[in-house]
C-alpha positions, 0 to 999 in steps of 0.5 A: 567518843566526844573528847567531853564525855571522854574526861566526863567518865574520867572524872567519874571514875576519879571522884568514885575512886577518891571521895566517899558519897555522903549518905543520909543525914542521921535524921533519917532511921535506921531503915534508910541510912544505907540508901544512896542520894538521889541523880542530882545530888551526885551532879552537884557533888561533883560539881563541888569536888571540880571546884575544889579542885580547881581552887587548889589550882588558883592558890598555886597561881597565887603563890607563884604570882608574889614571884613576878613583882619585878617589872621584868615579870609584867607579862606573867603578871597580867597573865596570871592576874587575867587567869585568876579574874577568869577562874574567880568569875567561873567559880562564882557563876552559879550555872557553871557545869563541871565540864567547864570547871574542869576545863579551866582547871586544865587551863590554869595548870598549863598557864603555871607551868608555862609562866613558871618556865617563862619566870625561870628563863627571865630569871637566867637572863637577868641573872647572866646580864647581873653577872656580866655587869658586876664582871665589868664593874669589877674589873673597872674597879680593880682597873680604877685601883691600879690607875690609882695606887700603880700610875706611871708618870701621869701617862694617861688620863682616863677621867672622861671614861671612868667618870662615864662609867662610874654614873653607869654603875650608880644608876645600875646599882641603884635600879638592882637595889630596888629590883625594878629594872628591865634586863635589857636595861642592864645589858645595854648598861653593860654594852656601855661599859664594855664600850668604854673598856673598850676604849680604854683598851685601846688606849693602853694597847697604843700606848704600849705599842709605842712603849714596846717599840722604843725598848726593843729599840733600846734593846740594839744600842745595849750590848753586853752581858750586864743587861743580858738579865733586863732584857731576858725579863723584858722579852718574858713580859712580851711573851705574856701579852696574850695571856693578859686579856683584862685591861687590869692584867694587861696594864698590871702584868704587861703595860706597868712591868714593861715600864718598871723593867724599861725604868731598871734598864735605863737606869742601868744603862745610865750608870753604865754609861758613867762607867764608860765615861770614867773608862774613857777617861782611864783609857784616854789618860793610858792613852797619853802615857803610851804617847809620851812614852812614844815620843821619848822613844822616837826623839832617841830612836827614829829621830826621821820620824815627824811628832808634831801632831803628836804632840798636839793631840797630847797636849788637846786630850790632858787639856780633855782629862782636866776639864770635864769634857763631855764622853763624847768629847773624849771619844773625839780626842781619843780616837784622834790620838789613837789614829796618830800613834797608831801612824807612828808605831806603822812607821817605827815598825817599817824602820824596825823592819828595815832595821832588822832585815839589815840585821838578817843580811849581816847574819848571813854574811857571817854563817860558814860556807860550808856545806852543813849551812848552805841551807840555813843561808838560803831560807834566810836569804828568802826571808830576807827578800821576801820581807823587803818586798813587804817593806815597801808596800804601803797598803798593809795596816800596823797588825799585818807589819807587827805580825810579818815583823814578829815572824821575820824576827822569830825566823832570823831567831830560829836561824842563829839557834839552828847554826848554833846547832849545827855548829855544834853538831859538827863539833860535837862529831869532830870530836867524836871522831877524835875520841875513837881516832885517839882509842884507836891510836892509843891501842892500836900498838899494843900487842893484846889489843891490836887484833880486836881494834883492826877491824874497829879501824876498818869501820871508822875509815868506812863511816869516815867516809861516808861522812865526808861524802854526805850531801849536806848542801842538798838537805834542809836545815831539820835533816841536816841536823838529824843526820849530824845527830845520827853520825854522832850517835854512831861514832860515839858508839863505835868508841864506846864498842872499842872501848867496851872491846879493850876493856873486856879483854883488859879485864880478862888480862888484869886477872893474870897481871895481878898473879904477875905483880904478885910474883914480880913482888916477891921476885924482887923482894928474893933478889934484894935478899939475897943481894949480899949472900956470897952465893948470890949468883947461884941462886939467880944463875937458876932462874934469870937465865931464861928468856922467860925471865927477861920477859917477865922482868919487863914490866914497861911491857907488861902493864902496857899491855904490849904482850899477849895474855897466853903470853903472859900466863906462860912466862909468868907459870915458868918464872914461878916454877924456877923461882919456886925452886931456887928460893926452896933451895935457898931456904934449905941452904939457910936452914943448915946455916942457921943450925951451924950458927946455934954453935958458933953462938953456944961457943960464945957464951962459954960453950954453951950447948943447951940449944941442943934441948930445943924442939924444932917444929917440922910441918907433916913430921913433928917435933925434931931437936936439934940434932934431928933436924941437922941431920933430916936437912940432909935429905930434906924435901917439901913444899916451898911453904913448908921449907919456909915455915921452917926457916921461920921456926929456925929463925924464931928458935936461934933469936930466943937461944941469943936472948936466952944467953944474954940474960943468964 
């Protein structure tokens, strides 16, 4: 089917479902006013409806056209204005069919649409160049602003590029201002701009380049931990440089700070440096005093030792000090001085050397030959020919003599304490020889210690022996004193094990001495007692008769321990059974010689005989009189503590009765 009659009956089916058909005017009656119009009626009907329809259209390009005023849209303009001149022209023709009115409204819908996606896409573009140029304007401005307010030194002069710029802009602003410039126009503008930025950049990157390359340079010459910070700061600030990619950025966060931290660096190195010269100064002034202290101690000292020099750079660095000499030429005069007394002290340190290994040698001299030293005396000698040797040579700095000197005189040192030690180690064994020797000695004769010590006796000939036999020549010096300590140790406990000995078995013999003295006591006090009593010696003839009691009466024997302590327990046990006896007799004897002198005192006093009333206590039987216990004195027998305490009672009773009669 043709593509007309196509849209034909589409429009016929359209018109039919969305208008109404007219009917007949009211004119008519009543009888034809439902009667439809006649063929032509209905053509020109939908010719009028197309017209309609088309003009709908028309006003849509209208509107849209007020849109394309700017002079980027003269394409669409004409093409709409093309459009509505061809519309208008249709509109009016009065032969026009509705297939051509259909048509153009078909036509002008599409150009709508298509001059409204033109218009969008200029619209974009314009809009993308307008960013883009307002971009570059910003940034030049905020560049313009920093130049400004954050110049450093007059570093660059960028008059030509911004003065460039700034005409751009103002020609820019002003076409924007009247919306009547071609995006092209604008883009280029921008291109312009960009190009001159780019300029300034490079600009800014040179200078920097050359600004990163004198502080990294910097960076060698400062050491120190006071710039440890700056630098840490600086290196942050290299590190940021990809990440400002703006010329304000770069020249605010990277080119500005770089040259504000490299200010604080320098600036900081320059009050270093008037700290180093002040230091140098101090450094020179300690320098001289040490000098001069050197050439007292070489004029007293090492007189061989030439101070001319010496005396020069002195007198140049005081001359240095007190004129305001520049750092560097207290640097000069220092490190002259430091050179010359550091030649000096080497050579007082070899005279030192010398001095000292003369010391050595005399030392050596003076160590015993015997045995214990042979070892000490040949390290020293070693270290004395060793040292010589060193002495003479000429290619070792002061460091290496001071250190081989310290160590030469911490050895020659360490050799008069170690021969001190073993002096005293062989004293200290000498006497503890002496100390077992004279317990021994002291002992051995006694008759209670004798066969304990014999084999005391036996192990110190033995170690004594061994001693004597030691190879000390063969050990070093650290043996030979570990072993004089180790023969200490055993012959001091050798007399502390006699010692221990003797005193064990004293202390188990002192428990029956004591019963001897207690016994020997009363013993002797009995023999003072009866010293005067006419029957003296038949009292002693009972118990001094016995070997016994001549043993036991030697008391140089006994307490010097020359009798064994069996020994001592048996006499001492037969003495006192003897003396038991005797005294017990004797005590019974002065009983009854004191009951006969109660008479011979009653007798004095007018024959008194009232003694014959007394009571008389008798341990174990009572209470007797007088007459009682002369007569139980016949037969009497008891203890020896008994008979004693009778005799007291006797003796109490006869000096009451005597006083009794003296008062009356």
């Amino acid at each position: 089917m043709p593509k007309k009659i196509t849209k034909w009956n589409k429009f016929i089916v359209s018109v039919a479902l969305t208008t109404t058909i007219p009917f007949v005017s009211s004119k008519c009656n009543s009888d034809t006013k439902n009667i439809l119009l006649q063929p032509n009626q209905i053509e020109e009907q939908k010719i009028e409806n197309a017209k309609a329809e088309l003009k709908k259209s028309t006003l849509t390009l209208e509107q849209n056209k007020t849109k394309y005023s700017s002079i980027i849209y003269d394409a669409l303009l004409s093409k709409a204005n093309q459009a509505l001149a061809d519309v208008n022209a249709l509109l009016y023709n009065p032969q026009a069919t509705y297939e051509q009115l259909f048509d153009k409204k078909e036509v002008v819908d599409k150009l709508i649409n298509e001059l409204e996606k033109q218009f969008n896409a200029l619209k974009t573009e314009k809009e993308s160049a307008v960013k883009m140029y307002n971009d570059f304007k910003n940034e030049i401005n905020i560049f313009i602003d920093l130049i400004k307010n954050k110049d450093i030194n007059k570093a660059f002069n960028f008059d030509d590029e911004i003065n460039k710029i700034k005409e751009l802009v103002q020609k820019c602003d002003h076409l924007l201002k009247e919306n009547n410039v071609l995006t092209s126009v604008i883009k280029n503008i921008s291109s312009e701009i960009s190009a001159i930025i780019e300029k300034i950049s490079l600009k800014l990157q040179d200078k920097y380049s050359k600004l990163k390359i004198e502080v990294e340079g910097k960076f060698d010459s400062l050491t120190g931990n006071v710039y440890s910070n700056l630098k840490k700061e600086i290196n942050d600030i290299f590190k940021s440089e990809s990440q400002n990619n703006s010329i304000s950025s770069f020249y605010e966060k990277v080119y500005y700070s770089l040259n504000k931290k490299y200010e604080e660096l320098l600036d900081l190195e320059k009050r270093e440096n008037n700290k180093t010269y002040e230091i140098h100064k101090q450094e020179l002034s300690s320098l001289v005093a040490s000098a001069k202290q050197l050439k007292k101690s070489i004029s007293t000292n090492y007189s061989s030792i030439t101070i001319a020099d010496l005396e020069k750079y002195i007198t140049e660095a005081e001359s240095k000090i007190n004129n305001n000499s520049t750092k560097e030429e207290l640097i000069e005069i220092k490190n002259k001085l430091q050179a010359e007394v550091t030649t000096i002290e080497l050579e007082v340190i070899k005279i030192k050397f010398s001095r000292e290994i003369e010391n050595a040698e005399r030392i050596i001299n003076e160590i015993e030959s015997e045995k214990f030293y042979i070892s000490l005396r040949n390290n020293l000698q070693k270290q004395i020919d060793t040292s010589k040797e060193l002495s003479n040579k000429t290619n070792k700095n002061k460091k290496e003599y001071e250190d081989k000197l310290d160590k030469f005189i911490s050895f020659v040192e360490d050799v008069l304490k170690n021969k001190k030690n073993i002096s005293d180690a062989v004293e200290l064994v000498k006497t503890d020889i002496k100390k077992v020797e004279d317990t021994i000695n002291n002992n051995k004769d006694k008759k209670l210690f004798s066969e304990k010590i014999q084999p005391r006796v036996n192990v110190l000939n033995t170690k004594k022996h061994e001693y004597e036999k030691e190879p000390f020549d063969k050990m070093e010096v650290s043996v030979v004193l570990e072993k004089l300590n180790d023969y200490h140790d055993e012959f001091e406990n050798l007399n502390l094990y006699i010692e221990a000995d003797i005193n064990q078995i004293k202390n188990e013999f002192d428990e029956y001495l004591d019963e001897w003295k207690n016994l020997y006591e009363k013993v002797e006090k009995f023999e003072k007692q009866i010293s005067n009593n006419a029957n003296k010696n038949k009292y002693l003839n009972t118990f001094t008769k016995s070997e016994e009691y001549t043993k036991f009466k030697d008391k140089t024997n006994i307490e010097g321990y020359n009798i064994l302590k069996d020994e001592l327990i048996n006499i001492t046990s037969k003495v006192r059974n003897s003396f038991y006896t005797t005294k017990k007799e004797f005590s019974k004897d002065e009983i009854k010689r004191l009951l006969e002198e109660f008479v011979e005192v009653g007798k004095k006093y007018n024959n008194d005989e009232t003694y014959r009333q007394i009571s008389f206590r008798v341990q174990g039987q009572g209470n007797k009189s007088y007459e009682e216990l002369k007569a139980l004195m016949n037969t009497y027998d008891d203890d020896l503590q008994y008979v004693e305490a009778l005799l007291t009672e006797v003796e109490n009773k006869l000096d009451g009765y005597k006083k009794k009669l003296q008062t009356t």
